[in-house]
Biotite code that builds the C-alpha atoms (Angstrom):
import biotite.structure as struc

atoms = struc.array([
    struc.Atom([79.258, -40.992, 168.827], chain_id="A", res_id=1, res_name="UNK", atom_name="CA", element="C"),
    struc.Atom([75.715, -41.920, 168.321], chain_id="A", res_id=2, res_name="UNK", atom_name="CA", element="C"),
    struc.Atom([72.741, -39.568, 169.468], chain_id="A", res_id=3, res_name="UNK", atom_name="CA", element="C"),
    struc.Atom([70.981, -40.929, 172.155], chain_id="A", res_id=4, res_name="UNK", atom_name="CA", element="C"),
    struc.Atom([67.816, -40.660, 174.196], chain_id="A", res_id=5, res_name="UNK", atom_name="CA", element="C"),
    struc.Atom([67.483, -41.472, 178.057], chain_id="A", res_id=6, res_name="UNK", atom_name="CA", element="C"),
    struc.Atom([64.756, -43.328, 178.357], chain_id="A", res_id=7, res_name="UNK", atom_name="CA", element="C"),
    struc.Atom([62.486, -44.164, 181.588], chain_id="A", res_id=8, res_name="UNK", atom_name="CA", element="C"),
    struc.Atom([60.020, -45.960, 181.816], chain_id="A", res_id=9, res_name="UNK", atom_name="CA", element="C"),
    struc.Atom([57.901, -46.091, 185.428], chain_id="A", res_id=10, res_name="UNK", atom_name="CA", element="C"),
    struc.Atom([55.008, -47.499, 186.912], chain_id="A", res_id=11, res_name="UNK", atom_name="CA", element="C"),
    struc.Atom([53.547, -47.271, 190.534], chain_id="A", res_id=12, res_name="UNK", atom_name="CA", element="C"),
    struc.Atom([56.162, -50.660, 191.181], chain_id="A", res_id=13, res_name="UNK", atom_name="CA", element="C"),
    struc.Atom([59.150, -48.410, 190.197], chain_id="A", res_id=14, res_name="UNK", atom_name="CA", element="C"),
    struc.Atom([61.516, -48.163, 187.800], chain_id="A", res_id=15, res_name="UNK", atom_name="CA", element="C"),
    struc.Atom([60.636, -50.773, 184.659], chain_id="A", res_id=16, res_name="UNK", atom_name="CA", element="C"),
    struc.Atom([63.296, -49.795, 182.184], chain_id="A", res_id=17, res_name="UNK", atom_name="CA", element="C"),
    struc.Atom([65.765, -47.253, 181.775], chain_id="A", res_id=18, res_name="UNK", atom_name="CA", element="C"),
    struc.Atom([68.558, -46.659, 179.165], chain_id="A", res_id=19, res_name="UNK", atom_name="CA", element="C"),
    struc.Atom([70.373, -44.866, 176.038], chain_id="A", res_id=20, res_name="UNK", atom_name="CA", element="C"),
    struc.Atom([68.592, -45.458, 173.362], chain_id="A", res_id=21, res_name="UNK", atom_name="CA", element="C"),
    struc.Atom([68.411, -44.664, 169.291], chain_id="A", res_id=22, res_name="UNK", atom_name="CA", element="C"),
    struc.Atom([64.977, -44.871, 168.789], chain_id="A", res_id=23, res_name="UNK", atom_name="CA", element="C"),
    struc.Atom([61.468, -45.201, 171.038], chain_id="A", res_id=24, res_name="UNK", atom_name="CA", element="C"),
    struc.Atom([58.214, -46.245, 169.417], chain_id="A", res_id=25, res_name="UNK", atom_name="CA", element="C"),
    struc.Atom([55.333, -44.958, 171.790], chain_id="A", res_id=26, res_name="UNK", atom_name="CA", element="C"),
    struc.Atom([51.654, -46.799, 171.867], chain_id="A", res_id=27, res_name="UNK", atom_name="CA", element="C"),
    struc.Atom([48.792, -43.878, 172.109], chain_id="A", res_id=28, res_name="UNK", atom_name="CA", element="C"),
    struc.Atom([45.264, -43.294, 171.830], chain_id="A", res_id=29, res_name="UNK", atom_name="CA", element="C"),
    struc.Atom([45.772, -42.483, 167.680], chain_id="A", res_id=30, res_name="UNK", atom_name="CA", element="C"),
    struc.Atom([48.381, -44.829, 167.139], chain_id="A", res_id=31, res_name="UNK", atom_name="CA", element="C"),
    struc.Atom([52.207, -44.986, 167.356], chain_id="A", res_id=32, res_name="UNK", atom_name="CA", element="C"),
    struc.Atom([54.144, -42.089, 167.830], chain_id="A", res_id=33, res_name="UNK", atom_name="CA", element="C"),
    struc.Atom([58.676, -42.654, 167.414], chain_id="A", res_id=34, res_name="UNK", atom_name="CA", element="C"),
    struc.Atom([61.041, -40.570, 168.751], chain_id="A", res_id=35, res_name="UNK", atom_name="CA", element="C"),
    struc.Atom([64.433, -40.119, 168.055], chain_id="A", res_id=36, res_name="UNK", atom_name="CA", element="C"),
    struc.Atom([67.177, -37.283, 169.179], chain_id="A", res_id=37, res_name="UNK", atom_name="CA", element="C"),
    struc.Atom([66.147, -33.778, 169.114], chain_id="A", res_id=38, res_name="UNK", atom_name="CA", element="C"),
    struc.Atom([62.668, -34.741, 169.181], chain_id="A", res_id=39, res_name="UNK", atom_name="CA", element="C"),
    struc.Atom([60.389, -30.955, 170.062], chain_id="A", res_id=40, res_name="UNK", atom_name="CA", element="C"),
    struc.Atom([59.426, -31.278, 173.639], chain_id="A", res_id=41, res_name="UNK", atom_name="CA", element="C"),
    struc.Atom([56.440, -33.052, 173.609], chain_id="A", res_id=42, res_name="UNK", atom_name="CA", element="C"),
    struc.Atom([53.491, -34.461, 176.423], chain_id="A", res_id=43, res_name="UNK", atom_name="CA", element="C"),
    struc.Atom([51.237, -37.154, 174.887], chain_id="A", res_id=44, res_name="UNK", atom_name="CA", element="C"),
    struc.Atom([48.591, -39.763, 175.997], chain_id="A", res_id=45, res_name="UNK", atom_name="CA", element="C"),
    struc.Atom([49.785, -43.288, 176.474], chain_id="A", res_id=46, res_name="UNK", atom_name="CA", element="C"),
    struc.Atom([47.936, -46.304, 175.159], chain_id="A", res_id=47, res_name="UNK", atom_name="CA", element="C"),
    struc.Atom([47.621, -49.820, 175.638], chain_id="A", res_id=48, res_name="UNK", atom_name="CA", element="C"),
    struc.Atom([50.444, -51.818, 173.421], chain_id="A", res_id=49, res_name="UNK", atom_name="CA", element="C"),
    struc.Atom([54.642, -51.876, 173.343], chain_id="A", res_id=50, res_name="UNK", atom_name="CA", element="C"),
    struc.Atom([56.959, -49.778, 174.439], chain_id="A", res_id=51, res_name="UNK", atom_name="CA", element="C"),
    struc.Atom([59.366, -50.569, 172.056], chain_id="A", res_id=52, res_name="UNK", atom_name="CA", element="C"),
    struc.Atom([62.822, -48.982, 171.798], chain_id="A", res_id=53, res_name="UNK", atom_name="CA", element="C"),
    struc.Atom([66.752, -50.032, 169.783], chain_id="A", res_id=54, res_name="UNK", atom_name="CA", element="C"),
    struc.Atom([69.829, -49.320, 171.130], chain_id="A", res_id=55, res_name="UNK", atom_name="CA", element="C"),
    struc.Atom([73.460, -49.804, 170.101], chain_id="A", res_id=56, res_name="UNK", atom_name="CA", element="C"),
    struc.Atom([72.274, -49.945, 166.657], chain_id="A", res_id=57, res_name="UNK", atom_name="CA", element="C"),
    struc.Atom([70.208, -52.769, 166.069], chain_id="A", res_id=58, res_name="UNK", atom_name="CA", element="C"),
    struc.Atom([69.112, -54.507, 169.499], chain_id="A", res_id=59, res_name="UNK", atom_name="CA", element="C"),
    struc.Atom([65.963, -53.887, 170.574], chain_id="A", res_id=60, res_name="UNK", atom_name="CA", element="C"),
    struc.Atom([63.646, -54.187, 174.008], chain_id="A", res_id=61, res_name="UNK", atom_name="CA", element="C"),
    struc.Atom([59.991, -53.468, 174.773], chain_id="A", res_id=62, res_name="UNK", atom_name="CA", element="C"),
    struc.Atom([57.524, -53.321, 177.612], chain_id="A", res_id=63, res_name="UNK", atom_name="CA", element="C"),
    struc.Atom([53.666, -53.579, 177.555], chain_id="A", res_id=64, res_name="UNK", atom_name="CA", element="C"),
    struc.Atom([52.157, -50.736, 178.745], chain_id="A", res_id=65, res_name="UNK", atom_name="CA", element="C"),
    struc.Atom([48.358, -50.176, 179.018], chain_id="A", res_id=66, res_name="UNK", atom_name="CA", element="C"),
    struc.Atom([48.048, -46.277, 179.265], chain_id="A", res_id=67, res_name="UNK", atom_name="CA", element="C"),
    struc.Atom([49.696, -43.528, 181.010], chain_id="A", res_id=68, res_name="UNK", atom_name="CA", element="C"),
    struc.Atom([51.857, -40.558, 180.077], chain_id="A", res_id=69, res_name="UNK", atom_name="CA", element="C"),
    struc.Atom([54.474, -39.613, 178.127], chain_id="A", res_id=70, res_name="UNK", atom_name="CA", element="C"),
    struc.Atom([56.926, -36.553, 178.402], chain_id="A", res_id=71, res_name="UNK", atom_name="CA", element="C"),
    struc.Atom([59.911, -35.655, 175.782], chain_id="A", res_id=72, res_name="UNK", atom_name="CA", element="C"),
    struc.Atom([61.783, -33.282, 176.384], chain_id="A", res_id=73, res_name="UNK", atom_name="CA", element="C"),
    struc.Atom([66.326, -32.239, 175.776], chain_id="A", res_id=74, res_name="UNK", atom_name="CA", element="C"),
    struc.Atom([66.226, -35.826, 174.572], chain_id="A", res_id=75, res_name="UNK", atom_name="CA", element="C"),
    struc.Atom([65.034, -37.248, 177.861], chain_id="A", res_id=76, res_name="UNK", atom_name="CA", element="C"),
    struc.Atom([62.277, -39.459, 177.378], chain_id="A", res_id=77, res_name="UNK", atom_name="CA", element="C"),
    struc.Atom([59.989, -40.026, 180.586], chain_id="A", res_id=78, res_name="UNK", atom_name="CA", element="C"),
    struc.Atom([57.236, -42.530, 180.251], chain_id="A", res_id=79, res_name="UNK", atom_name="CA", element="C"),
    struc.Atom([54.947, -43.057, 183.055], chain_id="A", res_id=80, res_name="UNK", atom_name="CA", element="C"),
    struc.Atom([52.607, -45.833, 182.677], chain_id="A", res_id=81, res_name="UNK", atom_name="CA", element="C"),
    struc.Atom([50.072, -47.367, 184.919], chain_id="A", res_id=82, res_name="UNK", atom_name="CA", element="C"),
    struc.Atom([51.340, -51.007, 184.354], chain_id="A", res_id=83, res_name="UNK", atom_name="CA", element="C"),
    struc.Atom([53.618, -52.910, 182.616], chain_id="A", res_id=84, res_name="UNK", atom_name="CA", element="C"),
    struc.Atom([54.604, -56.165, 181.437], chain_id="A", res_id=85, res_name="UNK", atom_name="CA", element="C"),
    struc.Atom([57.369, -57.878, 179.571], chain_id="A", res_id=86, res_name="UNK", atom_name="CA", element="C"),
    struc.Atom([56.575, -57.611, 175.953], chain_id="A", res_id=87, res_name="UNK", atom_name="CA", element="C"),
    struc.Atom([57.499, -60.222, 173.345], chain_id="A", res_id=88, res_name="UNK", atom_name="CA", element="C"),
])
């Protein structure tokens, strides 16, 4: 079985996007920052760009974001943004 990260994405609207996921490339301030499973627990800046994440090996998904927070920690990925869009 594959090792996974829950990932969550959230903005005042709700819940954006949420699922098991490989791999999560986050926008910031200093430029991108990826996690994968067993990433050290880590709190970071969000900045504006993609969300972008794969899952079941090579499909992938994004959302725009244009700052916020983001929280890693036990592979649980918890991104709270202050808005989103779909990203192409």
């Amino acid at each position: 079985m594959e090792d996974r990260i829950a990932l969550k994405v959230v903005t005042a609207e709700g819940v954006v996007l949420e699922r098991q996921v490989n791999y999560v490339s986050i926008p910031t301030p200093d430029g991108s920052v990826g996690i994968l499973c067993d990433h050290a627990p880590m709190l970071c800046a969000v900045g504006k760009g993609n969300v972008r994440c794969r899952f079941d090996g090579t499909q992938t998904d994004s959302v725009a974001v244009s700052g916020g927070v983001a929280s890693v920690e036990n592979n649980k990925l918890v991104i709270l943004a202050e808005t989103k869009n779909t990203a192409e």
